[in-house]
C-alpha positions in Angstrom: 6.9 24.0 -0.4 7.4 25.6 3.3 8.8 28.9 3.0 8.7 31.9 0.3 11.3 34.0 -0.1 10.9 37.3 -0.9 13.4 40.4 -2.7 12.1 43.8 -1.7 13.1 46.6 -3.9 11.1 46.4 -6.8 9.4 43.5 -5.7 7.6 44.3 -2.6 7.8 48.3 -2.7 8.5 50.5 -6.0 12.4 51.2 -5.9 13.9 52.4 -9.6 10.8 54.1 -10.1 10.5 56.5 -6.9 14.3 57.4 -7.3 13.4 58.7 -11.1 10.4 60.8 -9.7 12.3 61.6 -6.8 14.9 63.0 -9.3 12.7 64.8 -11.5 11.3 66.3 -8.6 14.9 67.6 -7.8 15.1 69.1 -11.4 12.2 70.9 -11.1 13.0 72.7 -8.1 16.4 73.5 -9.8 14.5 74.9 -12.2 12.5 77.1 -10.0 15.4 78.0 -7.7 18.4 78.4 -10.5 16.6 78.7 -13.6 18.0 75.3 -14.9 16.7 73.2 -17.7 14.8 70.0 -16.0 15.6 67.7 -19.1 18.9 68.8 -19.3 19.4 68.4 -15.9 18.0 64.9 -15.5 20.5 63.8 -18.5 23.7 65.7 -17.2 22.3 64.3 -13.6 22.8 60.2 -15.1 26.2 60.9 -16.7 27.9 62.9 -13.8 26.9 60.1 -11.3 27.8 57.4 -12.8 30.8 58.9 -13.6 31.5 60.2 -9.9 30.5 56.8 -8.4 33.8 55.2 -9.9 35.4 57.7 -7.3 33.5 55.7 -4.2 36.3 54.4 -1.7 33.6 52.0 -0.8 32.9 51.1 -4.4 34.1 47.1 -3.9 32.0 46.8 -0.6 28.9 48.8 -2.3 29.6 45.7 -4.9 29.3 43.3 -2.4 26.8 44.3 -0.6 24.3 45.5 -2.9 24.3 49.6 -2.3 23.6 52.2 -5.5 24.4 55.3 -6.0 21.2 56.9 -5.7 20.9 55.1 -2.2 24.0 57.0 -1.5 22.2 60.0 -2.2 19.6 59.7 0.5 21.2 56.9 2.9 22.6 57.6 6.3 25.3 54.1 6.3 24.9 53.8 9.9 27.6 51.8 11.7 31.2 51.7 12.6 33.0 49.4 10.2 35.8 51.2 8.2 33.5 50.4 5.0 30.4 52.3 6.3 32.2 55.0 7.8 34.2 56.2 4.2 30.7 55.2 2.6 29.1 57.6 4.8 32.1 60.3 4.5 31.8 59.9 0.4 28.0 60.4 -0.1 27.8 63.0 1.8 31.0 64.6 -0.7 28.7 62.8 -3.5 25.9 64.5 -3.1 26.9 68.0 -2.8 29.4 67.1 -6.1 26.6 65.6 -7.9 23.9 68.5 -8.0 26.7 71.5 -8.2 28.7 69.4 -10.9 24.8 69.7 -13.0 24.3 73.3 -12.4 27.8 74.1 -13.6 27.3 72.0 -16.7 24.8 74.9 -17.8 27.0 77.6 -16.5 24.7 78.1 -13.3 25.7 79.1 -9.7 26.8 75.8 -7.6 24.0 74.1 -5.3 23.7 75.1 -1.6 22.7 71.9 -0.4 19.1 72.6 -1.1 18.9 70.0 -4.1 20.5 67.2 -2.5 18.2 67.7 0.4 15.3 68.2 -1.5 16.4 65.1 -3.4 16.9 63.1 0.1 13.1 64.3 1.7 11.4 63.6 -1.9 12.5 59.8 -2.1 11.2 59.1 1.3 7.8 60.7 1.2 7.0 59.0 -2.1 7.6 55.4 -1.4 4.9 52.9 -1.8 4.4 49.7 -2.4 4.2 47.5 -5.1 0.5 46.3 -6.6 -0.7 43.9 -4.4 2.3 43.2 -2.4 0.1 43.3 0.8 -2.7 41.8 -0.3 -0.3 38.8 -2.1 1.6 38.5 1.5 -2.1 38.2 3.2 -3.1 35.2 1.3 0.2 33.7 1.5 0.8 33.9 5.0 -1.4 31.8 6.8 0.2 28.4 4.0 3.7 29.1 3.9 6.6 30.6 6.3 7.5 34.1 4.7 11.2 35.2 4.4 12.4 38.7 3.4 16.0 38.5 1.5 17.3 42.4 0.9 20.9 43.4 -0.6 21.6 47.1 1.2 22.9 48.6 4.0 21.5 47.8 7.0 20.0 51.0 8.3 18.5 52.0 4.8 16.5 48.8 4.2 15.6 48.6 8.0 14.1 51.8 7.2 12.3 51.4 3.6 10.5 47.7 5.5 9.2 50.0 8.4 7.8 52.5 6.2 6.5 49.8 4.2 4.2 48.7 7.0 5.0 44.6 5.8 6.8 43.9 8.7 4.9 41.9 10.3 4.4 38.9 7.3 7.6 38.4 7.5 8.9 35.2 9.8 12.6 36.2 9.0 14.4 39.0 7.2 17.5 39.2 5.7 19.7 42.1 5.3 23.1 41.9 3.4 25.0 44.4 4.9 24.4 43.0 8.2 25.8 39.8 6.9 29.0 40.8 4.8 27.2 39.2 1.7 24.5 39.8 -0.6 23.0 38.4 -3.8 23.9 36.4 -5.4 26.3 34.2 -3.2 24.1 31.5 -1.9 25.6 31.9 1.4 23.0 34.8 2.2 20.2 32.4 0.8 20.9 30.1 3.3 21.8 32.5 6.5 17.8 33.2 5.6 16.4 29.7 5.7 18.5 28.8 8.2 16.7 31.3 10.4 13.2 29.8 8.7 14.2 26.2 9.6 13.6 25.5 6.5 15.9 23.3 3.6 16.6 24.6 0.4 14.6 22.0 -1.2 11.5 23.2 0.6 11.8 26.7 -0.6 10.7 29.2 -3.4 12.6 32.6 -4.3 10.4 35.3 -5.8 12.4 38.3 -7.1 12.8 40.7 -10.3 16.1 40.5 -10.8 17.8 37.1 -12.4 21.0 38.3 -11.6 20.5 38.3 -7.9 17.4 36.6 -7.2 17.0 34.3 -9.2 20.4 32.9 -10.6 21.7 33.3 -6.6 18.6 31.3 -5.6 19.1 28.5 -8.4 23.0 28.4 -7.2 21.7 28.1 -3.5 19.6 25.0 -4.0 16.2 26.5 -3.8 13.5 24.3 -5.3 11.2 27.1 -7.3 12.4 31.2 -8.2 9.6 33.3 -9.9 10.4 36.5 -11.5 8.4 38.9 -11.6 9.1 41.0 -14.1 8.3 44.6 -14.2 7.8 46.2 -17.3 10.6 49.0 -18.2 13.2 47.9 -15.4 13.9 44.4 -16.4 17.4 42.8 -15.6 18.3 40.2 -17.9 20.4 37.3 -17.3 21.3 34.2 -18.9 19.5 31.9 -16.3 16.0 30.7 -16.5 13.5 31.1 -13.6 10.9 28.4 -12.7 7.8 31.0 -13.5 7.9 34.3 -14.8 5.0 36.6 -14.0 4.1 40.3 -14.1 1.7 41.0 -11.3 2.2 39.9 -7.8 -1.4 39.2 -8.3 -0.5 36.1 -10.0 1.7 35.1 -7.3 -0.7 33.0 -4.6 -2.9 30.8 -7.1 0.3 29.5 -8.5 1.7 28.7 -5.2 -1.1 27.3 -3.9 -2.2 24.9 -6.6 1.5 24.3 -7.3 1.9 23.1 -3.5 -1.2 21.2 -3.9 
């Protein structure tokens, strides 16, 4: 094995996770602010987004590309395709809909932007990494080449990978939305190891999702995938990955024996 291909959202750095806390964070300041009910709000919160989301212009490139709806609740979309620009124009509409929609639903005043602010500033200060994500890409680097493989907009992921200080272990790094494809067509796999030098064959793809990571890497022609999978956000799949583990810790002795 040559290279290592890494997912990044819930993978490298805690995504699903920081996006709940972020929300509940939200509720309770709606709750300080408006007098709402936090557990209400959280469930009313789900529903009406999920719901609104069906309304996104952008919904087929979102798709595509790899973009949620709670990214669209604290992304930017920088860039001047016709796809970013209505994305951009929606979540801006989405937000403000979203967090007056939930104070309506118990008969509260309508948000003043506050929430979907508070919302935006609360998912960036609490991101962090995953256990042992630097300390796995440490021991990793100096044996293998180290990709990064991300589905997202451009501007959003660039950001989350500076904040996450990993940077600099990765050799390459691959962003779907500045490609035009994401997970899991294996055309993005390749746009990455074609930037590593490195064939398919030589290659492993470690991610927690087996829709995109690891059923796109398999489809792609990579040798190994590993999923990690992390307890309470598992994505199932009917595909089966090389290795599955539950700790990044477990990550470089298998690689490094395997290889040997």
């Amino acid at each position: 094995m040559e290279a290592i291909l890494f997912d990044l959202d819930d993978t490298l750095i805690v995504d699903e996770e920081i996006s709940k806390s972020a929300m509940e964070a939200t509720a309770g300041l709606a709750a300080k602010l408006h007098g709402a009910d936090s557990g209400r709000f959280l469930i009313d919160a789900r529903r009406i987004s999920q719901a609104l989301w069906l309304e996104n212009p952008a919904l087929d490139y979102c798709a595509n590309i790899g973009i949620t709806a709670e990214e669209c609740l604290w992304g930017e979309f920088a860039g001047q395709s016709s796809d970013l620009t209505a994305l951009r124009s929606w979540s801006m509409e989405f937000r403000t809909a979203l967090f007056d929609a939930v104070l309506r639903e118990q008969s509260l005043p309508g948000d003043d932007g506050s929430l979907a602010v508070h919302f935006a500033d609360s998912r960036r200060k609490l991101q962090r990494l995953m256990p042992d994500a630097r300390e796995t890409l440490a021991r990793l680097k100096p044996a293998f080449r180290i990709g990064l493989l991300t589905n997202g907009a451009s501007d959003l992921q660039r950001e989350k990978i500076a904040a996450s200080g990993l940077a600099p272990f990765f050799d390459s790094i691959a962003v779907s939305g500045e490609h035009g494809t994401g997970k899991p067509r294996p055309e993005i796999f390749h746009i990455l190891l074609d930037s590593l030098g490195v064939a398919a064959g030589g290659a492993v793809m470690v991610g927690n999702s087996l829709a995109r990571d690891i059923a796109g890497a398999q489809k792609a022609g990579i040798a190994r995938t590993i999923w990690l999978k992390v307890p309470g956000s598992e994505e199932y799949a009917d595909v089966t990955p090389d290795q599955t583990i539950t700790s990044l810790h477990e990550l470089p002795a298998w690689l490094l024996s395997t290889n040997h």
